[in-house]
C-alpha positions, 0 to 999 in steps of 0.5 A: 618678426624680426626682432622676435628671431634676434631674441630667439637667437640669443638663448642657448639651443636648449632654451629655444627647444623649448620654446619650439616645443611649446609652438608645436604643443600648442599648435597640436592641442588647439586644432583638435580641442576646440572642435572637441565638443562637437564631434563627441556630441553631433558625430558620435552622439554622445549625450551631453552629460557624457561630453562634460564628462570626457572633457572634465577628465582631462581637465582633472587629470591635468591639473591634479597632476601637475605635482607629480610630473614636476615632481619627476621632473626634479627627481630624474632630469627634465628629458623623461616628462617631456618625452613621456607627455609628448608620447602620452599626447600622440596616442591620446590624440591618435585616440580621440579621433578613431574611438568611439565608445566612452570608456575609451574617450574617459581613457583618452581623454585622462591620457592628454590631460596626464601628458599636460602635467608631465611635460609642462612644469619640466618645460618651463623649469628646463627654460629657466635653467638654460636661461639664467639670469636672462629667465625674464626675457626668456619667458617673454619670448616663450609665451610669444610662441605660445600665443602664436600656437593658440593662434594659429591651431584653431585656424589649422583645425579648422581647415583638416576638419572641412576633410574629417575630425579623424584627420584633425586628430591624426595629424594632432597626433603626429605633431607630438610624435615628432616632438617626441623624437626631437625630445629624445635626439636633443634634450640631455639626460639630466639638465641642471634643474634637476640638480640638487635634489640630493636623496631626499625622499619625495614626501620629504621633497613636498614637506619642503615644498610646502614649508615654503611659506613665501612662495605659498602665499604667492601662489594663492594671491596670483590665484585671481588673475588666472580667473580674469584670464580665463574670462576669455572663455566665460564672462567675456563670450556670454556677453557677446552672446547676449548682446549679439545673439547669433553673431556672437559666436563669430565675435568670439572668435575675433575676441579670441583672434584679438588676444592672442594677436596683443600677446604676440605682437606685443609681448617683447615690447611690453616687457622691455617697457616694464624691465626699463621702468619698472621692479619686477614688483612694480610690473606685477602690481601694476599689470595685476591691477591693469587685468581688473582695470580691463572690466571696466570698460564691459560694466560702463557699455549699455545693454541697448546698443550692441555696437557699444558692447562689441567695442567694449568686450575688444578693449577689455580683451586687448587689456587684458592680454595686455596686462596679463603679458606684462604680469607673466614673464615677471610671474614665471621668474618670481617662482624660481626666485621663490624655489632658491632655485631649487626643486623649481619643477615641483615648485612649478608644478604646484603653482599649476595645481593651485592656479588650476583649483582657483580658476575651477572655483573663480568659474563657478562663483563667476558663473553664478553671479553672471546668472544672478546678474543677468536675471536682475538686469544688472551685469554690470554687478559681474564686471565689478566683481571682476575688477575687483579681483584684480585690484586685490591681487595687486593689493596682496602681491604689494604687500608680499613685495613691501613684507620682503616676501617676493625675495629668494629665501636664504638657503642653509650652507652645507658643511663641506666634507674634509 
């Protein structure tokens, strides 16, 4: 910990705002979503195709949005998303809990997911600016704080909810109404990351945007490692559910407990590892390929002994979280190197969407080889498949770095006027 407020401590006050900001969000979100599913359906009986539906709003209006809130991001100063997110939040929130028919919770529901893709490419492009040339240490110390919201939000949630899910939600909801005054009382009017935008249009922005062949090509090789990402939430519990039966829920919390505790206690270190030995492409290839290495050890385990497959499903999430760890503060900072640092927000924000449609389609072929595999006995086909992924992403992201492709572009000198 304390080595987690030295480093704190060294960025400027903008920078360590945002990653407080990004504890408190984090915090909000995950004492009230996790249980989310369950008060819609056991407390206000709502059938299960609607439950899908609520939660499949905020999910679409999240990531099909992420352009236009790092759009606005770029175009008025970073202090107006962030605000308009945290408001958003608080009365989606507020929502969520008091209201009880579904045009309501579809409108709610849109609200959080909108408020998500306002506030988090400007977060991230205001990070970067405060920090400079240090935007690697920074991201490293940025996702401790983001782990530790992960963390500790459910345990929160869990302890409002033995009152009410309305208090759950009200307090949710009052998190992000102080973070909206604290946006409002510190956050300048426009930061450096929304200079240079001169008076472009934004259809004129986006053309530039998606010109941007290098960082195109990033984005779509990093797709895979958010697919093994969130097999946190997929392969990784259907495993302990089947091996485990009944105890499997409570497996998956461990598992969950087990991820974020690597990335928190673990993240500054890994990152001072990887910076002292390695080239930011050298830490993203090989964090990649570690990522699919975490399979591995799930496809060896046998079905039979359950033992067996609860270690194996620990070492593979410690791994990953690992890996994904080393891979994160080098993949945060290789888009801005991409943008020219430039439109980074926008640049961010599109990074989201495309990661956000990979991890919708990697979910759904996950999903379908896991049925297929089950069925024939043979999970082991679902594990590979995984790890496969990940030797691919390293496979194409050496192949920009050796092409020269994970470089800034040469931006064009602008003539100076008399």
């Amino acid at each position: 910990m304390r080595r987690l407020w030295r480093q704190t401590r060294s960025f400027p006050a903008g920078a360590r705002l945002m990653m407080a900001n990004q504890f408190a969000i984090n915090l909000a979100f995950y004492m009230l979503m996790p249980y989310l599913a369950a008060h819609l359906s056991d407390g206000l009986g709502l059938a299960a195709w609607a439950v899908g539906l609520v939660l499949g709003v905020r999910n679409f209006s999240q990531q099909g949005m992420f352009l236009i809130g790092g759009t606005l991001a770029d175009r008025f100063g970073c202090r107006m998303p962030i605000m308009a997110g945290c408001l958003l939040r608080t009365l989606g929130f507020a929502l969520l809990g008091w209201v009880d028919n579904l045009p309501a919770l579809l409108a709610a529901s849109a609200a959080t997911g909108f408020a998500g893709a306002l506030f988090n490419p400007a977060v991230r492009a205001h990070l970067a600016a405060e920090a400079g040339e240090r935007r690697v240490d920074a991201f490293a110390t940025f996702n401790v704080y983001y782990q530790a919201g992960m963390l500790l939000g459910p345990l929160v949630g869990l302890a409002l909810l033995a009152a009410d899910f309305r208090l759950v939600c009200t307090v949710a909801s009052a998190v992000f109404a102080v973070l909206t005054l604290l946006q409002w009382r510190t956050l300048p009017a426009r930061p450096r990351s929304a200079a240079d935008t001169g008076r472009e249009s934004v259809v004129a922005q986006w053309r530039g945007v998606v010109a941007n062949r290098p960082f195109l090509l990033f984005s779509a090789a990093m797709i895979g490692s958010y697919v093994l990402t969130f097999q946190v939430y997929l392969a990784l519990p259907l495993a302990a559910s089947d091996a485990l039966g009944s105890r499997g829920t409570a497996a998956t919390t461990g598992l969950f407990v087990v991820s974020a505790g690597v990335a928190v206690l673990g993240q500054l270190r890994l990152t001072g590892w990887a910076k002292k030995r390695w080239t930011p492409e050298q830490a993203l290839v090989r964090g990649l390929f570690g990522m699919g290495l975490a399979f591995v050890p799930p496809a060896l385990s046998p079905r039979a002994s359950p033992t067996a497959v609860l270690v194996a499903l620990v070492a593979a999430v410690a791994l990953l979280a690992a890996c994904s760890a080393v891979v994160y503060p080098f993949e945060m900072d290789t888009v801005v190197a991409l943008s020219g640092n430039r439109l980074v927000a926008t640049h961010y924000g599109l990074y989201n969407t495309v990661s956000g449609l990979g991890i919708t389609l990697g979910n759904l072929g996950t999903g379908a080889l896991w049925d297929y595999a089950r069925d024939h006995d043979a999970t082991w086909i679902t594990w590979t498949a995984l790890a496969l992924t990940g030797a691919a992403c390293a496979t194409a992201v050496a192949a920009l770095a050796r092409g020269g492709r994970l470089t800034a572009p040469r931006r064009q000198a602008r003539p100076v006027p008399a």
